[in-house]
C-alpha positions as CSV (number, residue, x, y, z in Angstrom):
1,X,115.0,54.7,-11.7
2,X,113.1,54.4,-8.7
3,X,112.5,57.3,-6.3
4,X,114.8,56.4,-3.7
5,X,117.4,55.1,-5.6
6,X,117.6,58.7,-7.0
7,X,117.7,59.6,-3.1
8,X,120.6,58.1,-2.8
9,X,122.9,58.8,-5.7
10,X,121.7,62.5,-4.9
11,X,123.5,61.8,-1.6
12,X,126.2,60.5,-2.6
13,X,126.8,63.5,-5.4
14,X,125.9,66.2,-2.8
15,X,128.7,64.4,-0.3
16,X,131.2,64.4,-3.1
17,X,130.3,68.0,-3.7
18,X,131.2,69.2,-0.3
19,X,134.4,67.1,-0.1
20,X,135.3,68.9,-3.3
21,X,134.5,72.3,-2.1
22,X,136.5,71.9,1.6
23,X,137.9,68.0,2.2
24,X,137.3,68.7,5.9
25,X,134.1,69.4,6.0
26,X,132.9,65.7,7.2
27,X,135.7,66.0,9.7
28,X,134.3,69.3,11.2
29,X,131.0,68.0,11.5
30,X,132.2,64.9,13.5
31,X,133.8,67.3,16.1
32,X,130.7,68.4,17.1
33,X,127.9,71.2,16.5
34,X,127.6,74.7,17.5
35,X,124.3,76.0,15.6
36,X,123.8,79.3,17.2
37,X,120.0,79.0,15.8
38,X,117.3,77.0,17.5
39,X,114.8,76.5,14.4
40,X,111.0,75.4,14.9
41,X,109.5,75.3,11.4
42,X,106.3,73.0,10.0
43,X,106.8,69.9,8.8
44,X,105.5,70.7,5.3
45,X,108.1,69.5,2.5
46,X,108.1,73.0,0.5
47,X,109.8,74.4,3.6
48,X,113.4,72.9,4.6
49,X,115.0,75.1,7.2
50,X,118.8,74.6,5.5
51,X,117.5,75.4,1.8
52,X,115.4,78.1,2.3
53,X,118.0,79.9,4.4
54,X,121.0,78.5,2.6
55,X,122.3,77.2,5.3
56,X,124.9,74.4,5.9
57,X,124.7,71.0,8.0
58,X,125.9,72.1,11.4
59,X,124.4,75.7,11.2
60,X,120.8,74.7,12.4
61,X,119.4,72.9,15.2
62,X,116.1,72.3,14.1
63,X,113.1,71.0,15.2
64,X,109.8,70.6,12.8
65,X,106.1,69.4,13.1
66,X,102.8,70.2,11.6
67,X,101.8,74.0,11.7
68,X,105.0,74.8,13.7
69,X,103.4,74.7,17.0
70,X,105.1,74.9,20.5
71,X,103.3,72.7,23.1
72,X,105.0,72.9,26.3
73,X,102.7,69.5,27.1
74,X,105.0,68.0,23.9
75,X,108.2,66.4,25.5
76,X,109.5,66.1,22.3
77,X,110.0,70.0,21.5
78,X,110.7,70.8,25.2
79,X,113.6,68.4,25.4
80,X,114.9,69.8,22.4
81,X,114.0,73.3,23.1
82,X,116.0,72.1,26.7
83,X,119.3,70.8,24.9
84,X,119.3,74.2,22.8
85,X,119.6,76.4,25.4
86,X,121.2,74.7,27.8
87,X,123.8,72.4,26.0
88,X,124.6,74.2,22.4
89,X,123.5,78.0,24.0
90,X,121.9,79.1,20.7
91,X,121.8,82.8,20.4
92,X,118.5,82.4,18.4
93,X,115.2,80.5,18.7
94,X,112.9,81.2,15.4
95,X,109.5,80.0,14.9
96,X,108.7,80.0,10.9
97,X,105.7,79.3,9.8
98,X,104.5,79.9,6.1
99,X,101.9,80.6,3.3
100,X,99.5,78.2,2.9
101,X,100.0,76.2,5.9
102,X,98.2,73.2,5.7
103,X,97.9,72.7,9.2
104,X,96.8,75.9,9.8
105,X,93.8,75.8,7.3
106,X,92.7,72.7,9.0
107,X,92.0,74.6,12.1
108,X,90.1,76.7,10.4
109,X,87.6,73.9,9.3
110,X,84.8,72.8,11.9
111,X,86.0,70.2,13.7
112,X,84.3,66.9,14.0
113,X,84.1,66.9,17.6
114,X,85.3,69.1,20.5
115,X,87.4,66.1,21.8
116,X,89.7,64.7,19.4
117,X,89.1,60.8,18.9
118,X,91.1,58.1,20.3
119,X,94.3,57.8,17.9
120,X,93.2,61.2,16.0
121,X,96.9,62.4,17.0
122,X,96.5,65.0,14.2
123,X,93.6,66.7,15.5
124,X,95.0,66.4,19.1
125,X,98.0,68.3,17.9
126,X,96.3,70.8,16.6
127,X,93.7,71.5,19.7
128,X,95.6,74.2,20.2
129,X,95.5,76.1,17.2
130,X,91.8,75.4,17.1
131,X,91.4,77.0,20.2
132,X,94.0,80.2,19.3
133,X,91.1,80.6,16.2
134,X,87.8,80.7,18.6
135,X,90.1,83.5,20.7
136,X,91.0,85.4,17.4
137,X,88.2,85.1,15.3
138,X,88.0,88.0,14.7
139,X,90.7,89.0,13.5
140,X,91.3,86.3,10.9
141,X,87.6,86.5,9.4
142,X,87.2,90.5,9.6
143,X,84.1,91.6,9.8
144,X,82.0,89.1,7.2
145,X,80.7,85.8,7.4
146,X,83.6,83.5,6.1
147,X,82.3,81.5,2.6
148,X,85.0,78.5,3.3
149,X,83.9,78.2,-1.1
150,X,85.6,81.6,-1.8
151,X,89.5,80.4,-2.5
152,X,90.5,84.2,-2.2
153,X,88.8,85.0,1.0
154,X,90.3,81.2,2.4
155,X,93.8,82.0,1.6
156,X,93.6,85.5,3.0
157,X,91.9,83.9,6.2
158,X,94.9,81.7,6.5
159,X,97.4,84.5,5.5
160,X,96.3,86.6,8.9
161,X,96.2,83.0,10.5
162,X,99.8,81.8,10.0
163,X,101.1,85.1,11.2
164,X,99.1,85.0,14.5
165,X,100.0,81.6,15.0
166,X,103.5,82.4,14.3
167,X,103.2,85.3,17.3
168,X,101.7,83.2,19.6
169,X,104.1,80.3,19.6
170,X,106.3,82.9,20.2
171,X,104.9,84.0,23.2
172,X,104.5,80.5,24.1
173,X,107.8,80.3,23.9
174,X,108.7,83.3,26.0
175,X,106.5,82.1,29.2
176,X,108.9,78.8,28.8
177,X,110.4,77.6,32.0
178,X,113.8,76.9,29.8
179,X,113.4,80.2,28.2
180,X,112.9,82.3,31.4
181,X,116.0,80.5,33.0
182,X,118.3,81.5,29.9
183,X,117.1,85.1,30.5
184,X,117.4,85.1,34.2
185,X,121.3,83.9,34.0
186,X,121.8,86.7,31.4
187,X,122.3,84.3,28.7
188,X,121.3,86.7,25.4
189,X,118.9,85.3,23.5
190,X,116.2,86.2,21.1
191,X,113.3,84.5,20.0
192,X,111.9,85.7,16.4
193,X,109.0,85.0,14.3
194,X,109.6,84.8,11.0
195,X,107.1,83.7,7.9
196,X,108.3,81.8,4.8
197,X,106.2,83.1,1.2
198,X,105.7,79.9,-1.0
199,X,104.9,82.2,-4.0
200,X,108.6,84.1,-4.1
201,X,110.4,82.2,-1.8
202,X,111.2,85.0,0.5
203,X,111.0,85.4,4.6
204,X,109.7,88.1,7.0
205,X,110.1,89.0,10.3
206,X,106.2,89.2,12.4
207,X,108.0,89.2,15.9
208,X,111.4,89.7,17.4
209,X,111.1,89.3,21.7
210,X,113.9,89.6,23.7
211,X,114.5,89.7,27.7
212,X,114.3,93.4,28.1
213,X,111.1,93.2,25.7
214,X,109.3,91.2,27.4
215,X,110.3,93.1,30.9
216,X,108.6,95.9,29.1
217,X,105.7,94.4,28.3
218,X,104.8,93.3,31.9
219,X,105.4,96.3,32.6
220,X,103.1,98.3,30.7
């Protein structure tokens, strides 16, 4: 049996399933959505918002790319970022990133070139997360030379990595103007930054901003 063949009897199990367990279930989901979570995750295929969260269709509005980024020059998440907010209200926004990110170890390699080739889209998407690195370095290396050959020293690199990256999307997020217009019409929100463990399965919260938090902040 070929793999999507499989694919689709899976489908058409998993649709008998849910019929079994509540007959209108289909029927609900026709109605309408009313996720009250705005999900940016990475695209990676070990990391799908509804299973790792045990969620079900209808619970999640999600959007997902490589290394979880928020680009505000992206219309893609900004329109959907837009319809969250402003059309479904969601009472969350969480960035997830996760171990191992392979987006995020790329930005850790040298790059080729400063400017990303013509039709490199990859490496244009992540010019952003090459230049969080340069501004962190720090930080991610400690206080040695990085050996890119030690695999310990790589994955603890990208370990510190993926949880800045998940804070600073975060904050990218904050400075949003669809974000700042939910806050300013009172509409509660909170924006959370959350990291996803390949090895166990388990998620942890790096970041939790809300309106009053960031007042703070600016404050300070």
């Amino acid at each position: 049996m070929d793999l999507t063949t499989r694919l689709m009897l899976q489908n058409r199990a998993w649709a008998d399933e849910m019929t079994s367990r509540d007959p209108a279930f289909f029927e609900n989901l026709v109605a309408g959505q009313q996720p009250r979570v705005f999900w940016i995750g990475c695209a990676d295929s070990r990391v799908p918002a509804e299973s790792i969260t045990n969620a079900l269709p209808g619970e999640l509005f999600v959007h997902r790319s490589v290394a979880n980024l928020v680009r505000p020059d992206d219309p893609n998440i900004m329109s959907a970022l837009q319809y969250a907010l402003d059309v479904l209200q969601v009472r969350y926004v969480i960035v997830c990133g996760h171990e191992g990110c392979g987006g995020v170890r790329a930005a850790l390699m040298p790059a080729d070139s400063a400017v990303p080739a013509r039709g490199d889209y990859l490496a244009e998407h992540l010019r952003p997360l090459r230049a969080l690195y340069r501004r962190r370095a720090g930080e991610i290396d400690g206080q040695t030379v990085p050996d890119p050959d030690d695999a310990d020293e790589v994955a603890a690199r990208v370990g510190r990595f993926v949880e800045l990256n998940v804070a600073d999307q975060v904050h990218t997020l904050a400075a949003t103007p669809q974000v700042q217009r939910a806050w300013q019409r009172g509409q509660p929100l909170q924006l959370l930054g959350w990291v996803y463990a390949l090895r166990d399965g388990r998620l942890r919260q790096v970041l939790d901003l809300d309106a009053s938090s960031i007042q703070l902040a600016a404050a300070a």
